[in-house]
Backbone atoms as SQL, in Angstrom:
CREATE TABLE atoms (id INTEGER PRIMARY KEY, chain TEXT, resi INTEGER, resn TEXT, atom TEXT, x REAL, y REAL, z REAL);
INSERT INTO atoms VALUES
  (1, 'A', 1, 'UNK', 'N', -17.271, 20.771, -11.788),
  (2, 'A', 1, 'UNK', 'CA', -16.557, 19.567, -12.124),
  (3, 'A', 1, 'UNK', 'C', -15.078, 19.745, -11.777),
  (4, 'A', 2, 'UNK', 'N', -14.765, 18.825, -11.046),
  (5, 'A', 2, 'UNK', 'CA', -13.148, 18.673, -10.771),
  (6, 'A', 2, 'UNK', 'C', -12.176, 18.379, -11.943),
  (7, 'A', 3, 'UNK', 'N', -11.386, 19.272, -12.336),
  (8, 'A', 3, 'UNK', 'CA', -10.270, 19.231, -13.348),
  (9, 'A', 3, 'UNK', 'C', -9.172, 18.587, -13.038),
  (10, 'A', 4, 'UNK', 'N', -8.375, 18.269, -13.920),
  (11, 'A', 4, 'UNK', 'CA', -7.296, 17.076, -13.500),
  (12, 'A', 4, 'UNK', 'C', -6.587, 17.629, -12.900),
  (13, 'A', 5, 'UNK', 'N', -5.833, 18.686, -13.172),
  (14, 'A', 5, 'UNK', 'CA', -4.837, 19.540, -12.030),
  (15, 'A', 5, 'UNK', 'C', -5.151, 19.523, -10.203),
  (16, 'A', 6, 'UNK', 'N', -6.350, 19.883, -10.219),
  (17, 'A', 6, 'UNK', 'CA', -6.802, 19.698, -8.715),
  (18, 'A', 6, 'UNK', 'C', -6.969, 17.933, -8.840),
  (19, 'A', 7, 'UNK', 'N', -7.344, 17.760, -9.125),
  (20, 'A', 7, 'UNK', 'CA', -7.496, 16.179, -8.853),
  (21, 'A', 7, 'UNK', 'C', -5.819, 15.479, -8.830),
  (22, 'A', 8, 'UNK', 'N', -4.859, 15.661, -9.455),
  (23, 'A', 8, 'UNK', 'CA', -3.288, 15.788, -9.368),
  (24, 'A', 8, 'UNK', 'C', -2.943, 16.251, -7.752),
  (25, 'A', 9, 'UNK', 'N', -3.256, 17.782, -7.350),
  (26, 'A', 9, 'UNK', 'CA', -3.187, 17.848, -6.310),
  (27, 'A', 9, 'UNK', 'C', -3.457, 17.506, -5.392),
  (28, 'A', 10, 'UNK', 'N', -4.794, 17.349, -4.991),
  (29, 'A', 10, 'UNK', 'CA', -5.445, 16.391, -4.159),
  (30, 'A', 10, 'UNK', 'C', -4.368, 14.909, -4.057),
  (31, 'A', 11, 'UNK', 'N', -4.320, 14.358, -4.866),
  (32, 'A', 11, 'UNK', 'CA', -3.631, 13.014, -4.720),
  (33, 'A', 11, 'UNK', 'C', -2.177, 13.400, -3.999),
  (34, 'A', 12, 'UNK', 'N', -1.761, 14.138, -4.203),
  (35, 'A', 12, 'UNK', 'CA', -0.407, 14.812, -4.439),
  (36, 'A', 12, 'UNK', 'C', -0.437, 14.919, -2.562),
  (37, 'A', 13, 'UNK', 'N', -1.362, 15.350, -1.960),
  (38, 'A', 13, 'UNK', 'CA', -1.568, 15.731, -0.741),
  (39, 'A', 13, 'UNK', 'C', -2.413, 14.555, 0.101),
  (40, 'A', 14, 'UNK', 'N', -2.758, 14.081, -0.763),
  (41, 'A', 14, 'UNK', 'CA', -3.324, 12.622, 0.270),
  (42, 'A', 14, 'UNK', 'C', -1.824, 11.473, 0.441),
  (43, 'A', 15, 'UNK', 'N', -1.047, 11.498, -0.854),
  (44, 'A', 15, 'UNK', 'CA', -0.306, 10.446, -0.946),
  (45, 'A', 15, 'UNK', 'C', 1.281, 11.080, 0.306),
  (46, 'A', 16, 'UNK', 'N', 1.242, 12.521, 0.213),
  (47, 'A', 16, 'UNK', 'CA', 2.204, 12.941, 1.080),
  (48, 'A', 16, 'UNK', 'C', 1.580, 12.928, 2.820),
  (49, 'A', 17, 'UNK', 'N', 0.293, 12.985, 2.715),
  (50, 'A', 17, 'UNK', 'CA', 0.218, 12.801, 4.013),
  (51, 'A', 17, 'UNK', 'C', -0.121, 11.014, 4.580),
  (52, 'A', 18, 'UNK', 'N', 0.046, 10.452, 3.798),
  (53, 'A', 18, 'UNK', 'CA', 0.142, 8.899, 4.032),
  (54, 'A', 18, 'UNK', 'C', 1.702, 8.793, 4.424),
  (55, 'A', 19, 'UNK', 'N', 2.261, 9.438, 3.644),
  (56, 'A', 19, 'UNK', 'CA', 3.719, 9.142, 3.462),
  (57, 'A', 19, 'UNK', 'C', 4.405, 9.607, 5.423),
  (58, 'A', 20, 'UNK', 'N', 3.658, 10.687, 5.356),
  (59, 'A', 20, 'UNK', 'CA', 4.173, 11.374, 6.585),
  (60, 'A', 20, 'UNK', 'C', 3.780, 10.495, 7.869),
  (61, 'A', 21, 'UNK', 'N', 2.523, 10.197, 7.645),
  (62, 'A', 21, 'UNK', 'CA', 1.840, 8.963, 8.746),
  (63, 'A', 21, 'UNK', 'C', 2.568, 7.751, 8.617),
  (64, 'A', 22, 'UNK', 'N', 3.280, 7.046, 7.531),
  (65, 'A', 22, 'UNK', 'CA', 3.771, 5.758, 7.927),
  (66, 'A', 22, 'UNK', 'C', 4.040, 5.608, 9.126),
  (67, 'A', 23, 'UNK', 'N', 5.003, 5.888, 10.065),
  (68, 'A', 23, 'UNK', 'CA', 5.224, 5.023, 11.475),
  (69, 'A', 23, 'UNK', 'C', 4.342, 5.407, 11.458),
  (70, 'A', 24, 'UNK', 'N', 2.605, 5.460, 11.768),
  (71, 'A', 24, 'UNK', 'CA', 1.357, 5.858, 12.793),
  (72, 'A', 24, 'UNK', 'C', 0.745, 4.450, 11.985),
  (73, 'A', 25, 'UNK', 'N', 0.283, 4.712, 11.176),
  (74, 'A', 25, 'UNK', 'CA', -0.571, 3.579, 10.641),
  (75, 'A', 25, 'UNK', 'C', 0.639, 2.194, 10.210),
  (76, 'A', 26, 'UNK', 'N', 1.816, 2.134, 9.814),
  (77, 'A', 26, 'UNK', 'CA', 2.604, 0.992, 9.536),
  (78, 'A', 26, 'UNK', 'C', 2.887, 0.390, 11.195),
  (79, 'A', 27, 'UNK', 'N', 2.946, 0.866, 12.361),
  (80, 'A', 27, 'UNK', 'CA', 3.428, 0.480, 13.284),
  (81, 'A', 27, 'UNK', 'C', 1.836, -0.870, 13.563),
  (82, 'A', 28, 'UNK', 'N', 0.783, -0.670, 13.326),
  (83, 'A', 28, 'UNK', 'CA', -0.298, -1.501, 13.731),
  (84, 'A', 28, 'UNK', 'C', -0.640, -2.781, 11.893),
  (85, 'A', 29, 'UNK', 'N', 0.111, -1.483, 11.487),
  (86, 'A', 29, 'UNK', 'CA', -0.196, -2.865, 10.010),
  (87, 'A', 29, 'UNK', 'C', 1.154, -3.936, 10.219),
  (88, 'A', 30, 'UNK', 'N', 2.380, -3.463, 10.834),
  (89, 'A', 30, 'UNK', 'CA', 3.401, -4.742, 10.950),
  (90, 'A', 30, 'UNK', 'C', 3.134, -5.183, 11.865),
  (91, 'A', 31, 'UNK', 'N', 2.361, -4.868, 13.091),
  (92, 'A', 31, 'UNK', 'CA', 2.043, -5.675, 14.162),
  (93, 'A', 31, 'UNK', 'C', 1.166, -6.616, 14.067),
  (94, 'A', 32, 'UNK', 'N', -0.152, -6.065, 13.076),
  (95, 'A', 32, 'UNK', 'CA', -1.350, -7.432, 12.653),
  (96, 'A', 32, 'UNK', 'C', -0.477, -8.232, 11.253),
  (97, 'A', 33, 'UNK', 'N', 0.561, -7.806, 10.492),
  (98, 'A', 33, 'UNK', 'CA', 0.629, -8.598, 9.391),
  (99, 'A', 33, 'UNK', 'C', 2.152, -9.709, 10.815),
  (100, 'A', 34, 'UNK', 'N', 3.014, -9.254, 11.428),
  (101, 'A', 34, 'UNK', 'CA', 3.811, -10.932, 12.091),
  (102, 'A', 34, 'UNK', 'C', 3.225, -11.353, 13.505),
  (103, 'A', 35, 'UNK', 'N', 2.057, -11.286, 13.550),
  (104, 'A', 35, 'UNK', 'CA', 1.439, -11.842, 14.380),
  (105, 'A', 35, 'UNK', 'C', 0.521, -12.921, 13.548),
  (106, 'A', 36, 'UNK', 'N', 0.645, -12.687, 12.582),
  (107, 'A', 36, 'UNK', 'CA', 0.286, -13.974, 11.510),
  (108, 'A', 36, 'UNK', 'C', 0.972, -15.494, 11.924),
  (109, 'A', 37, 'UNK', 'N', 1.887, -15.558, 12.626),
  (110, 'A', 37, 'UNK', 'CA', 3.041, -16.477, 12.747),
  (111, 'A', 37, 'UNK', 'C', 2.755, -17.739, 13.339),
  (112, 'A', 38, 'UNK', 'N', 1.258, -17.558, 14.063),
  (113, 'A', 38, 'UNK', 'CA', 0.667, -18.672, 14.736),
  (114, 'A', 38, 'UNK', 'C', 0.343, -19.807, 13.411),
  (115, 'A', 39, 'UNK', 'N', 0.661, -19.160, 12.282),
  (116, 'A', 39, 'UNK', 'CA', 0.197, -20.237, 11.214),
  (117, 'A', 39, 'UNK', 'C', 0.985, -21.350, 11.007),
  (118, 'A', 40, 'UNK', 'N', 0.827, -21.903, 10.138),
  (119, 'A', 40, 'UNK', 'CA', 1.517, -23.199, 9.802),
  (120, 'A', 40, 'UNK', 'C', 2.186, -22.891, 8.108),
  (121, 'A', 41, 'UNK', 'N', 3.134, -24.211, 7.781),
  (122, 'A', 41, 'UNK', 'CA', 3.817, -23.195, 6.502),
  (123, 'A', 41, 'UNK', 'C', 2.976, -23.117, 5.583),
  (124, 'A', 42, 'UNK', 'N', 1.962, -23.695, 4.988),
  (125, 'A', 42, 'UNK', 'CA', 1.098, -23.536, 4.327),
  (126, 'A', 42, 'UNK', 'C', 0.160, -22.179, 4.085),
  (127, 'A', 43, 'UNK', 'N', 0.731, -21.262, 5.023),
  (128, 'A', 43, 'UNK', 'CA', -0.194, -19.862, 4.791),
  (129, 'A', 43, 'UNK', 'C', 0.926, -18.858, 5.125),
  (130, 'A', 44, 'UNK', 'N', 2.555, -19.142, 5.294),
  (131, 'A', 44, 'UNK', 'CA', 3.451, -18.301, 5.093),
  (132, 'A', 44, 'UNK', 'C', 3.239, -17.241, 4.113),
  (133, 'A', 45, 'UNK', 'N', 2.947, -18.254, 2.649),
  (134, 'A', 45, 'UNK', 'CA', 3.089, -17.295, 1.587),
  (135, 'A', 45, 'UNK', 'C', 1.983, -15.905, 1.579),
  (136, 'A', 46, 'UNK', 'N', 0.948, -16.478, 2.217),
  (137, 'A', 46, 'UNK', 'CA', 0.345, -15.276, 2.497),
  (138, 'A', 46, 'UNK', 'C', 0.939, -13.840, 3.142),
  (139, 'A', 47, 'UNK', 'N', 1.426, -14.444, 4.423),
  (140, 'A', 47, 'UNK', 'CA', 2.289, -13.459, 5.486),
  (141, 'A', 47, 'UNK', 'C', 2.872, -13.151, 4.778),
  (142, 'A', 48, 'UNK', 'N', 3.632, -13.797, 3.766),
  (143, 'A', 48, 'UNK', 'CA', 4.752, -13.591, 3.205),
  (144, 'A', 48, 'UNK', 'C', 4.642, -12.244, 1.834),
  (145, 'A', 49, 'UNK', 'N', 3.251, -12.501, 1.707),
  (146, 'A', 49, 'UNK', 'CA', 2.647, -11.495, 0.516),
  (147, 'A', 49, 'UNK', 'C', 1.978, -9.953, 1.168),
  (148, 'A', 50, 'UNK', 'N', 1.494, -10.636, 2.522),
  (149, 'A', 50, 'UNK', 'CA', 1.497, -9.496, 2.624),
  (150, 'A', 50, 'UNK', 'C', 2.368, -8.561, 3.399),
  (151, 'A', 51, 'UNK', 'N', 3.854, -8.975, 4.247),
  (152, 'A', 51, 'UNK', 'CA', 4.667, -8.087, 4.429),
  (153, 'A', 51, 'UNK', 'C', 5.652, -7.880, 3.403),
  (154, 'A', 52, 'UNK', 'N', 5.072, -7.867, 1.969),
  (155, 'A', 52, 'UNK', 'CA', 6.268, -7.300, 0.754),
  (156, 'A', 52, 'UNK', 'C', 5.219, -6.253, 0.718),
  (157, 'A', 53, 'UNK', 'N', 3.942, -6.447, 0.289),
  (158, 'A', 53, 'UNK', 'CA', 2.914, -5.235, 0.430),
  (159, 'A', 53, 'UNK', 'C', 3.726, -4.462, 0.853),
  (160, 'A', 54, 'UNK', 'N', 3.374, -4.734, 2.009),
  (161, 'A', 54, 'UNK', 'CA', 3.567, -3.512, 3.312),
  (162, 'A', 54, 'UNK', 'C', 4.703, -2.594, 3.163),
  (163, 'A', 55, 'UNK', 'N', 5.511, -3.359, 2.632),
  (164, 'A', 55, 'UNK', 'CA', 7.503, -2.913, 2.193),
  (165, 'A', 55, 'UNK', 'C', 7.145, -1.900, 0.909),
  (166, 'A', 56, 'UNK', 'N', 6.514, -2.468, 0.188),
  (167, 'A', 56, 'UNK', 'CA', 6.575, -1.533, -1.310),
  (168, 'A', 56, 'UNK', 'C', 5.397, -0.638, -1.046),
  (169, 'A', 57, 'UNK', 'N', 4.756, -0.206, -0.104),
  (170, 'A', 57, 'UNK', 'CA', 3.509, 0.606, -0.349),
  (171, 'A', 57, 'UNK', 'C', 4.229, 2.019, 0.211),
  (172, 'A', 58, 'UNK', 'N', 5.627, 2.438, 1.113),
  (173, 'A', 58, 'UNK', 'CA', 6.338, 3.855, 1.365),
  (174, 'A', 58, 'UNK', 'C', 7.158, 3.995, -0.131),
  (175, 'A', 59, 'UNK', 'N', 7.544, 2.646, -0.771),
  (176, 'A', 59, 'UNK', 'CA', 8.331, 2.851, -1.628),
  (177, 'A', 59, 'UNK', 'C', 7.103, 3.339, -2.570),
  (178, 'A', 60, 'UNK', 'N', 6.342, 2.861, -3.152),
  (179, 'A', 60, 'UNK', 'CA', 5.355, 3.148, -4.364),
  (180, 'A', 60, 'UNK', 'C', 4.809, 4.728, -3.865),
  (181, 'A', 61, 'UNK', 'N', 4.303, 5.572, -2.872),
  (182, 'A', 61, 'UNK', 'CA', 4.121, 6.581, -2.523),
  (183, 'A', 61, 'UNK', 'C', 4.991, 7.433, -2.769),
  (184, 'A', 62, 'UNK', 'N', 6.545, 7.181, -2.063),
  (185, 'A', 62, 'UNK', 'CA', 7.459, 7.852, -2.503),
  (186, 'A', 62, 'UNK', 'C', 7.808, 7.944, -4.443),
  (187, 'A', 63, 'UNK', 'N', 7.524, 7.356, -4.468),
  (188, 'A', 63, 'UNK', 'CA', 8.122, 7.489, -5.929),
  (189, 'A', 63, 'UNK', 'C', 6.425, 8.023, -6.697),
  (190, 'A', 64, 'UNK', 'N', 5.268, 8.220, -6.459),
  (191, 'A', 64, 'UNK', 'CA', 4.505, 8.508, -7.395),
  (192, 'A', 64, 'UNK', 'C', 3.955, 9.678, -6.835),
  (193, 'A', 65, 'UNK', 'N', 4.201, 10.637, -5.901),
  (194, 'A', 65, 'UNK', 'CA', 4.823, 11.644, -5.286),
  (195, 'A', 65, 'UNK', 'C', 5.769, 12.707, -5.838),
  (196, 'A', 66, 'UNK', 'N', 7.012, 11.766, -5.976),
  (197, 'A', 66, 'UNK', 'CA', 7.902, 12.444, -6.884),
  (198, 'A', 66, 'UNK', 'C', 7.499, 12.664, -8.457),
  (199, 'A', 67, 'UNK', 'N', 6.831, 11.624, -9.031),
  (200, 'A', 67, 'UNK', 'CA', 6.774, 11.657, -10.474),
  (201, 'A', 67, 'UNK', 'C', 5.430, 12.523, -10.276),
  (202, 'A', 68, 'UNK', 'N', 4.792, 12.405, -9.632),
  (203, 'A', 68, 'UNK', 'CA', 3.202, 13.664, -9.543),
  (204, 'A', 68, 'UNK', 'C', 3.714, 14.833, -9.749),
  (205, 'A', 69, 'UNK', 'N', 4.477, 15.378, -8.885),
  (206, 'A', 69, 'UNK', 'CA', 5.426, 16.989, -8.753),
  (207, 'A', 69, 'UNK', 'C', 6.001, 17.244, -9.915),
  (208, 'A', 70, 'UNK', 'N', 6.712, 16.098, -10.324),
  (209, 'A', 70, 'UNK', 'CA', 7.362, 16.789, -11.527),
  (210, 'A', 70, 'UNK', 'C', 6.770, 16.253, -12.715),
  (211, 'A', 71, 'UNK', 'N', 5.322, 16.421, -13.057),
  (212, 'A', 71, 'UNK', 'CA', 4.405, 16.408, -14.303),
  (213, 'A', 71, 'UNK', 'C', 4.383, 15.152, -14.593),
  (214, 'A', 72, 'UNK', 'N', 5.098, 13.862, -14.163),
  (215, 'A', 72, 'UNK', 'CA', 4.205, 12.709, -14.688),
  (216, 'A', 72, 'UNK', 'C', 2.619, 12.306, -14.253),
  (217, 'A', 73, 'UNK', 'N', 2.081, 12.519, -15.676),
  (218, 'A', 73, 'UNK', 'CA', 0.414, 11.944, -15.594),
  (219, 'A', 73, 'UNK', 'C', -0.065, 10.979, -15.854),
  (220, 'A', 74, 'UNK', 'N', 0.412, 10.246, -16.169),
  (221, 'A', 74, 'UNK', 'CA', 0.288, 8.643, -16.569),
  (222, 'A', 74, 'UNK', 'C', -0.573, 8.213, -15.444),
  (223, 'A', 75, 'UNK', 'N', -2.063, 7.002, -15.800),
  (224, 'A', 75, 'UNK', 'CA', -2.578, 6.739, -14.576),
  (225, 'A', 75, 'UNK', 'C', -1.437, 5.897, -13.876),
  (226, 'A', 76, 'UNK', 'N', -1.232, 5.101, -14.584),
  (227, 'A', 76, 'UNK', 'CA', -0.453, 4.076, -13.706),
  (228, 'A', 76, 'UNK', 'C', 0.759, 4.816, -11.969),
  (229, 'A', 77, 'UNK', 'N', 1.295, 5.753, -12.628),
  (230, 'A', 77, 'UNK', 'CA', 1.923, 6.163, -11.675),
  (231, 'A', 77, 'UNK', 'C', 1.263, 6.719, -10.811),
  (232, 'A', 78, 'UNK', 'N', -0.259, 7.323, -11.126),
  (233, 'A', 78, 'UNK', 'CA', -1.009, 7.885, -9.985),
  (234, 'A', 78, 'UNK', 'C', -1.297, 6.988, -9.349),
  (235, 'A', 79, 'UNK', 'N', -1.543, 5.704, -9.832),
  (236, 'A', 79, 'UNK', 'CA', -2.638, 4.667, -9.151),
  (237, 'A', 79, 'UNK', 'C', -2.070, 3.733, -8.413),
  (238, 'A', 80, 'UNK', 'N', -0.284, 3.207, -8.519),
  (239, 'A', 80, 'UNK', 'CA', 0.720, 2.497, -8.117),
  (240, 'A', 80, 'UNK', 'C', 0.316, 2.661, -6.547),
  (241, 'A', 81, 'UNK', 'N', 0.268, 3.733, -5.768),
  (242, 'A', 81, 'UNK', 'CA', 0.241, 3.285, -4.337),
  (243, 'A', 81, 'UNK', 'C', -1.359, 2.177, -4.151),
  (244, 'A', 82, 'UNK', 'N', -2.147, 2.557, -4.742),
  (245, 'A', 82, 'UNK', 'CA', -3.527, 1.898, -4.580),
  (246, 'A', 82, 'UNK', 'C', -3.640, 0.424, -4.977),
  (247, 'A', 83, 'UNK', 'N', -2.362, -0.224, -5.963),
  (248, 'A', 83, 'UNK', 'CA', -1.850, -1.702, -6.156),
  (249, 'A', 83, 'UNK', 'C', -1.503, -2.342, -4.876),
  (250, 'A', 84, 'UNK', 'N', -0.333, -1.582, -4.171),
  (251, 'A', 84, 'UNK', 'CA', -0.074, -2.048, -3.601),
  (252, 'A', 84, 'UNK', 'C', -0.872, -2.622, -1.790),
  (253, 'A', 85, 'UNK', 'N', -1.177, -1.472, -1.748),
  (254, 'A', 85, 'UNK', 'CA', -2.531, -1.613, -1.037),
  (255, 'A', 85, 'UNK', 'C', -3.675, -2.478, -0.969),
  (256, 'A', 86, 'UNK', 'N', -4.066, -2.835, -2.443),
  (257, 'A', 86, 'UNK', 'CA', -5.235, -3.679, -2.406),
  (258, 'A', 86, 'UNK', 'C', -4.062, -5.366, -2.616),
  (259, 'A', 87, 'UNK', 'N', -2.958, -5.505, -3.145),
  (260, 'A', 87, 'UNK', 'CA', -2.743, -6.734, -2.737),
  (261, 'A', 87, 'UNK', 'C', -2.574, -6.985, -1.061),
  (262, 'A', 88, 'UNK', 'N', -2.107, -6.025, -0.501),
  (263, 'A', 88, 'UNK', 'CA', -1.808, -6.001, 0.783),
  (264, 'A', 88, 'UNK', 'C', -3.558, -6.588, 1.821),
  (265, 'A', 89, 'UNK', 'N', -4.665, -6.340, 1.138),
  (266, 'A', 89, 'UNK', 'CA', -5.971, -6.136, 1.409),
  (267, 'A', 89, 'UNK', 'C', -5.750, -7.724, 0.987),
  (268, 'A', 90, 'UNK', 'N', -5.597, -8.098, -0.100),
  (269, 'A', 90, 'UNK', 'CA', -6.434, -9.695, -0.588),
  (270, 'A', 90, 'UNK', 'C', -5.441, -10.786, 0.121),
  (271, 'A', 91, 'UNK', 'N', -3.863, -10.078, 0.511),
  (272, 'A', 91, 'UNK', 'CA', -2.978, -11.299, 0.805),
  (273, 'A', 91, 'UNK', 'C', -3.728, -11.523, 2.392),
  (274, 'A', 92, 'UNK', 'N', -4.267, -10.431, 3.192),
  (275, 'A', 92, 'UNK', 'CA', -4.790, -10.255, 4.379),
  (276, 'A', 92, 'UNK', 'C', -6.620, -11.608, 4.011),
  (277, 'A', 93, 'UNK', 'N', -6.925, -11.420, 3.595),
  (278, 'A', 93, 'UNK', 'CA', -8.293, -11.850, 2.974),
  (279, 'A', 93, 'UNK', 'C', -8.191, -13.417, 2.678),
  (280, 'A', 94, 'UNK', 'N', -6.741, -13.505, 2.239),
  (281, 'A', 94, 'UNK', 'CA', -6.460, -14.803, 1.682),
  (282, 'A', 94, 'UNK', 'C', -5.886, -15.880, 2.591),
  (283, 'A', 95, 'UNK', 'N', -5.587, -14.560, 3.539),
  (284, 'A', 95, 'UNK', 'CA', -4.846, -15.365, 4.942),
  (285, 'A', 95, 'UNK', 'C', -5.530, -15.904, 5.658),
  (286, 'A', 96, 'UNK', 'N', -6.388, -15.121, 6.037),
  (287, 'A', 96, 'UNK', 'CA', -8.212, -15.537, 6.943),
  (288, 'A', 96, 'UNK', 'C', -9.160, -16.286, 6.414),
  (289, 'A', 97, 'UNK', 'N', -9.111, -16.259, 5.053),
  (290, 'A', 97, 'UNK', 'CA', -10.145, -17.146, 4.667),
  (291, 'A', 97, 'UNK', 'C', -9.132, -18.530, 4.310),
  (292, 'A', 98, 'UNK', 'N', -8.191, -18.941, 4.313),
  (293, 'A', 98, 'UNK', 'CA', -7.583, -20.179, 3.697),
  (294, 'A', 98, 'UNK', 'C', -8.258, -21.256, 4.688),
  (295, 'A', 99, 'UNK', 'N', -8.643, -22.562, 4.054),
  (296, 'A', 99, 'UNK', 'CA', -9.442, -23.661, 4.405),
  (297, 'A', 99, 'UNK', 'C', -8.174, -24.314, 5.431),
  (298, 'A', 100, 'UNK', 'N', -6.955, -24.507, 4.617),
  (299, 'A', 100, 'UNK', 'CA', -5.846, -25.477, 5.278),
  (300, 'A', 100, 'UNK', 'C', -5.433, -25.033, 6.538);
């Protein structure tokens, strides 16, 4: 059974090597999130939701990274990059599926 310490680490090393990949994987997520632009204003707010995503998901890594290292265990701070992410997922979802 996996103990929380390794399970701390593990995260600790997935969330730093996301961090390190931003330009690799952010260079194709800002290219599919303002190529959105063919829309009309009625689905801005989408675009609009999902390039704040996109903005707060180096910031939320960076900071639950830092608080991982130095002993904060709180889920919330473990789980903060994975918020931002899944709104980034539904504003994408919400964009494609909108009727208008």
């Amino acid at each position: 059974m996996l103990n929380k310490e390794a399970l701390y680490t593990s995260l600790k090393v997935v969330y730093g090597l996301a961090l390190v990949a931003t330009p690799i994987w952010g260079t194709g997520v800002l290219l599919a999130t303002l190529m959105m632009n063919d829309s009309g204003r009625f689905k801005n707010r989408f675009q609009y939701g999902c390039l704040y995503s996109f903005i707060a998901t180096p910031i939320a890594l960076t900071f639950s990274l830092y608080r991982l290292h130095y002993g904060d265990r709180r889920p919330l701070v473990a789980l903060l990059p994975f918020i931002t992410v899944s709104s980034y997922i539904t504003c994408c979802i919400a964009f494609w599926k909108d009727k208008k």
